[in-house]
C-alpha positions in Angstrom: 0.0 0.0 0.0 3.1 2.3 0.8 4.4 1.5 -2.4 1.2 2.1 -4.1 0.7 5.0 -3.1 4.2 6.8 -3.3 3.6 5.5 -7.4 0.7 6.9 -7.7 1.9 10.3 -6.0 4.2 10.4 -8.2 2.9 9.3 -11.0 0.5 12.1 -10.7 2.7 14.7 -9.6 4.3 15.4 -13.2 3.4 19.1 -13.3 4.9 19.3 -10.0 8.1 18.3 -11.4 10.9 20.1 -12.8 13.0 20.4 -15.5 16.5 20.2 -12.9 14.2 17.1 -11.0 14.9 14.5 -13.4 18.1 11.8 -13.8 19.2 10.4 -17.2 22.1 9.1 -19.8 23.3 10.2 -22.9 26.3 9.7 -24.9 29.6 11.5 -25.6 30.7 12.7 -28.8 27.3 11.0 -29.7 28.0 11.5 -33.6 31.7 9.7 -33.7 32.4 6.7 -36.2 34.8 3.9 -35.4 38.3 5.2 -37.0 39.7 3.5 -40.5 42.2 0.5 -39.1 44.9 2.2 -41.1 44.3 5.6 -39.8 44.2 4.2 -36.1 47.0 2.2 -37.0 49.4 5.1 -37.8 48.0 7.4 -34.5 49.0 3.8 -32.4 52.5 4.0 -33.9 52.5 8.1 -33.5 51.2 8.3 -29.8 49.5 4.7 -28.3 47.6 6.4 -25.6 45.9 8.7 -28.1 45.2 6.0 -30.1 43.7 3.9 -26.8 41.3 7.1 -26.0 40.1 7.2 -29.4 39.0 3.4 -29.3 35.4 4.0 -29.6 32.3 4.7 -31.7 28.4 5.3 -31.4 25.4 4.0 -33.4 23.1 6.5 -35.0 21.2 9.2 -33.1 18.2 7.8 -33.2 19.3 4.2 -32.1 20.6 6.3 -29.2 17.5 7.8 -28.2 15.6 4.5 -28.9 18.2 2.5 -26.1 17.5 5.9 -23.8 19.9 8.1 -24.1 18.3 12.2 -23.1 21.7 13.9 -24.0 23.7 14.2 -26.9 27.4 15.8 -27.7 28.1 17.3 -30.8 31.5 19.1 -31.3 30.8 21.6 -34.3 33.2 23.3 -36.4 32.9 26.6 -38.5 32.9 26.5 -42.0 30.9 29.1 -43.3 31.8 29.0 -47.1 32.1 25.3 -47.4 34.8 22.7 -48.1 37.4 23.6 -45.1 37.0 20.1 -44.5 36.6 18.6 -47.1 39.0 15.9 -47.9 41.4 15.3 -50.5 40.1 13.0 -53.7 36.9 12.5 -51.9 34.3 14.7 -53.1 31.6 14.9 -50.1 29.1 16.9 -50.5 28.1 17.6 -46.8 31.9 18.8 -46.7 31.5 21.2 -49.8 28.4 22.6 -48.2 28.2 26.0 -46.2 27.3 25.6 -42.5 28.5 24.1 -39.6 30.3 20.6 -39.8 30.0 17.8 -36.8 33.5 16.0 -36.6 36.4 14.9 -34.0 39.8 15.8 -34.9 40.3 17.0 -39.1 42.2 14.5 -41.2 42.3 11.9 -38.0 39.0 11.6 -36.5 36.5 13.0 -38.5 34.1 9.9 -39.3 30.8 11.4 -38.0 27.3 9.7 -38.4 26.2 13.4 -39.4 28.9 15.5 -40.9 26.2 18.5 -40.8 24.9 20.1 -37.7 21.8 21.0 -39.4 21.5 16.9 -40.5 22.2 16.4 -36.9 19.6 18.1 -35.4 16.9 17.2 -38.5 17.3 13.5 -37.1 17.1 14.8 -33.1 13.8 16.5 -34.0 12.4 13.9 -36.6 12.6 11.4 -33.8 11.5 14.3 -31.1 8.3 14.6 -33.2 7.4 10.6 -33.3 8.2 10.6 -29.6 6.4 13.9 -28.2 6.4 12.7 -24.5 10.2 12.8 -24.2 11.7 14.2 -21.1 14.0 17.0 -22.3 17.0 16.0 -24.1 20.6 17.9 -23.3 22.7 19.2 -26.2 25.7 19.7 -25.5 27.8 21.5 -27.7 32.1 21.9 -27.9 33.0 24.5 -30.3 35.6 23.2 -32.3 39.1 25.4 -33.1 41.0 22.3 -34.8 43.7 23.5 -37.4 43.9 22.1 -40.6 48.0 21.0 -40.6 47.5 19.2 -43.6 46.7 22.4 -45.7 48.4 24.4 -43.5 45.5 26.7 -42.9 44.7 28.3 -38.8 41.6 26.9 -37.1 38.5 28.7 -37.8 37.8 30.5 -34.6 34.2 31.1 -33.1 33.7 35.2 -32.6 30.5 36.5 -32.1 29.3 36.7 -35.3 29.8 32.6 -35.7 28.5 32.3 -32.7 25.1 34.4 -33.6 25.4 32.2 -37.0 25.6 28.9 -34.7 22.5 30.1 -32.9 20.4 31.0 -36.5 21.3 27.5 -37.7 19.9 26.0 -34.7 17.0 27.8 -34.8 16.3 27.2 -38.8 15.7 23.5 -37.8 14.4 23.7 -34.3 11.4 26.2 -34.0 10.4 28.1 -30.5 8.5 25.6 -28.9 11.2 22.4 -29.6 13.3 24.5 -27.1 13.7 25.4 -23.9 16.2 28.6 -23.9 17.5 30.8 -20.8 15.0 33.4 -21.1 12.3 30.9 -20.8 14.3 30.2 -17.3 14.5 33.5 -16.0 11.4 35.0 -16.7 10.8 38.1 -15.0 14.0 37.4 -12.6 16.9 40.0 -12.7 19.2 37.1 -13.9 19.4 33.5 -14.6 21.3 32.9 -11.4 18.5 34.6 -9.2 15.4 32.6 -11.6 17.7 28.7 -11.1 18.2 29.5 -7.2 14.4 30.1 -7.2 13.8 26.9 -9.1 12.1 28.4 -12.1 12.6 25.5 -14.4 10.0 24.7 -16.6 7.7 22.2 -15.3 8.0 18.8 -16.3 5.0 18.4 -18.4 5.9 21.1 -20.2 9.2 20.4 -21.3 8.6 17.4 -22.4 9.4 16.5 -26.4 11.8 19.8 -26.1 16.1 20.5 -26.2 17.9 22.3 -24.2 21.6 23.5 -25.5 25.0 23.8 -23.2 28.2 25.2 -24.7 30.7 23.0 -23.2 33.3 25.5 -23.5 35.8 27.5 -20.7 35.7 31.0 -19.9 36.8 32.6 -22.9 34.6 31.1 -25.4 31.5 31.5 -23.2 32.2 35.2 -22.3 32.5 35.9 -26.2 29.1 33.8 -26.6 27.6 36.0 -23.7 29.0 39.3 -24.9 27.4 42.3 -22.5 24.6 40.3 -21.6 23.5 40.7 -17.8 22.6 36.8 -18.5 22.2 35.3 -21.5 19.2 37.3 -22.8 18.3 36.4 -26.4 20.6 33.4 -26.9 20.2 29.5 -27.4 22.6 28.5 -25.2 23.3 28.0 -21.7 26.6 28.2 -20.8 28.8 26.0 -18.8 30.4 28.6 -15.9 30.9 28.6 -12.2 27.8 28.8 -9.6 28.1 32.3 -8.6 27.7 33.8 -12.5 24.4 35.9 -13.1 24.4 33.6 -16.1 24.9 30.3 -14.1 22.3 27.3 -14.7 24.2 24.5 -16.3 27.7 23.5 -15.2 30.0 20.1 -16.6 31.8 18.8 -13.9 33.3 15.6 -15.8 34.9 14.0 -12.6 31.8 12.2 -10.6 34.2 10.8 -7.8 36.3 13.9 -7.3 33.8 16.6 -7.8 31.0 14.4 -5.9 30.3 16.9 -3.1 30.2 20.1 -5.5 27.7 18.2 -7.9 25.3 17.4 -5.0 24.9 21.1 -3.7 25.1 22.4 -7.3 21.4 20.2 -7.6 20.3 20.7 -4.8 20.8 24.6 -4.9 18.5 24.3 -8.6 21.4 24.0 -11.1 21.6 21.3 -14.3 24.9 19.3 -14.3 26.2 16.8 -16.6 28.9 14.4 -15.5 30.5 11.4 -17.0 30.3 7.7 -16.2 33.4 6.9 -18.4 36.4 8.5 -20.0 39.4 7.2 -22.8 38.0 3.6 -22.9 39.7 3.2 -19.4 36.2 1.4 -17.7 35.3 -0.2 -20.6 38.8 -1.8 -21.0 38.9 -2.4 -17.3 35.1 -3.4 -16.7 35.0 -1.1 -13.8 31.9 0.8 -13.1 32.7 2.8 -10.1 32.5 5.7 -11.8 29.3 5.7 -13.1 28.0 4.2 -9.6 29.4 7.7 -8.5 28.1 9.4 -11.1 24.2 8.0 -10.4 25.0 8.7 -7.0 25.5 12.7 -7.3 22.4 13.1 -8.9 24.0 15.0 -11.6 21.0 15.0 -14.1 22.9 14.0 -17.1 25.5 11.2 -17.3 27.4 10.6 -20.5 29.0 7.6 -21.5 30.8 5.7 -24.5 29.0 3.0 -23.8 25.3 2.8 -24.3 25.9 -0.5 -25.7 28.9 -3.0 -24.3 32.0 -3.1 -26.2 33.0 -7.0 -26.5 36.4 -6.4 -27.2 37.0 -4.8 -23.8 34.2 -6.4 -21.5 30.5 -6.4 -20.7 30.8 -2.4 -19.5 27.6 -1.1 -20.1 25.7 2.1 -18.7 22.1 2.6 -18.7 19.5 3.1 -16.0 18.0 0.6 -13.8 15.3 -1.5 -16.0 16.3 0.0 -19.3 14.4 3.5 -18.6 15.2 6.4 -19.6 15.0 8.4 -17.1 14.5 8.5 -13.3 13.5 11.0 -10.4 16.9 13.1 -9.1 17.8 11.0 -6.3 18.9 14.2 -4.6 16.4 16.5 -5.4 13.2 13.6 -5.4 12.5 10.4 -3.8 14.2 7.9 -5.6 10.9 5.3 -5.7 9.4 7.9 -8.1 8.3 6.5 -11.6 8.7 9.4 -14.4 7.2 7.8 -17.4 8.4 8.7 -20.9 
């Protein structure tokens, strides 16, 4: 009867729920192919533990979000006339084109399941649209400054202006109410801070079948992406910074077992954290899950891994949530016997 009725309390208590209340996985660099055995091959011989850290691959988007995963992690790089990219003797026509490109590492790395960020996010909201009670789904986002040795050429570097285009190209593909953006956090607060600390989050049931975006970046890219903004007024982005910004709501804090304490008070106090569960193949190789156990444990709402799916040449290292769901209450923001249906 106990049990009963703490389901059906919860169970019912959806618009109660917050954005910041919810617990989930997601993959890093969610778009990455397996490497060509002759490219790996050379890296091995160059640099072996590069080559180890690079040992992995995912399935397609959509394969990820049908085994659960509620976060994704693109790394996008500027290319706004086309064919920066683009690769010797192989014409590509998602390199030729103008717009944002999704890859790893130029000439090493740079097998991506969606070389386009505006394919990328076309298959995100395609399967966004045949699964409309989604919980929302974290994009997280690296802006890319890799240089082009081969040709020679300097990175590409984000200013403002690619950052306002990186916003416009998000918003071509993903209309107003696919997203959930800062100002629909802070309202009529002062600043973002003041509106997370307040627990503005959008209620659950209304953020379902919607993204949110993070720029995964360190203090110099983000304070270009902010510019003079008291918060982040007008922008798609949150951004990841410290706890005492105006603009603070979303922080990475990678290290689950180290940074255990900090993530806890970060969600209690109202903030959104992603953490993650793995790193450089090392778990998988090793079959050692005491990471993620740390990571669940934080209640850091997003947990990213390499390994939705087990990697046989390593061991049976797997992350995913109790039961296969996709997402559970915050264990330290909710009672963890909560059921959050999808």
């Amino acid at each position: 009867m106990i049990l009963l009725s703490i389901f059906l309390a919860c169970a019912m208590a959806d618009g109660a729920l917050r954005v910041n209340d919810i617990s989930a996985v997601g993959s890093h660099n969610s778009y990455k192919l397996p490497m060509p055995p002759e490219v790996m091959e050379a890296l091995r011989e160059r640099n072996a533990r590069a080559a180890e850290a690079l040992d992995y691959a995912h399935r397609p988007l959509n394969e990820q979000l049908d085994r659960g995963a509620r976060q994704i992690e693109l790394d996008v790089n500027r290319d706004p006339l086309g064919g920066y990219y683009a690769v010797p003797g192989g014409a590509i026509p998602e390199l030729e084109a103008p717009g944002f490109k999704v890859l790893h590492i130029a000439r090493i790395d740079n097998g991506s399941s969606c070389l386009q960020l505006v394919q990328c996010l076309r298959i995100l909201r395609d399967w966004s649209d045949a699964h409309p009670r989604h919980v929302p789904i974290l994009l997280m986002v690296n802006a890319k400054e890799t240089d082009n040795e081969a040709e020679g050429r300097p990175a590409l570097r984000f200013d403002e202006a690619a950052f306002d285009a990186l916003d416009a190209e998000i918003r071509s593909i993903l209309p107003p109410d696919k997203l959930i953006t800062p100002d629909d956090v802070q309202g009529d607060y002062d600043t973002l801070r003041e509106a997370v600390l307040a627990n503005n989050w959008p209620a659950l049931h209304e953020a379902r079948g919607r993204f949110l975006f993070a720029l995964d970046e360190g203090p110099e890219k983000v304070a270009i992406y902010r510019g003079g903004r008291p918060s982040l007024e007008g922008r798609v982005f949150f951004i990841n910074t410290d706890e005492h910004s105006p603009a603070a709501a979303y922080l990475t804090l990678n290290d689950p077992i180290a940074e255990q304490t900090r993530i806890r008070e970060a969600v209690q106090a109202g903030f959104l954290v992603r953490t993650r569960a793995d790193a450089d193949t090392r778990e998988a190789r090793a079959g050692d899950d005491t990471r993620f156990q740390a990571a669940l444990a934080s209640g850091a709402q997003y947990i990213s891994t390499d390994y939705l799916w087990s990697d046989p040449r390593f061991s049976d290292y797997e992350v995913g949530l109790a039961g296969g769901a996709a997402v559970r209450a915050n264990p330290v923001r909710r009672d963890p016997a909560c059921h959050i249906a999808e």
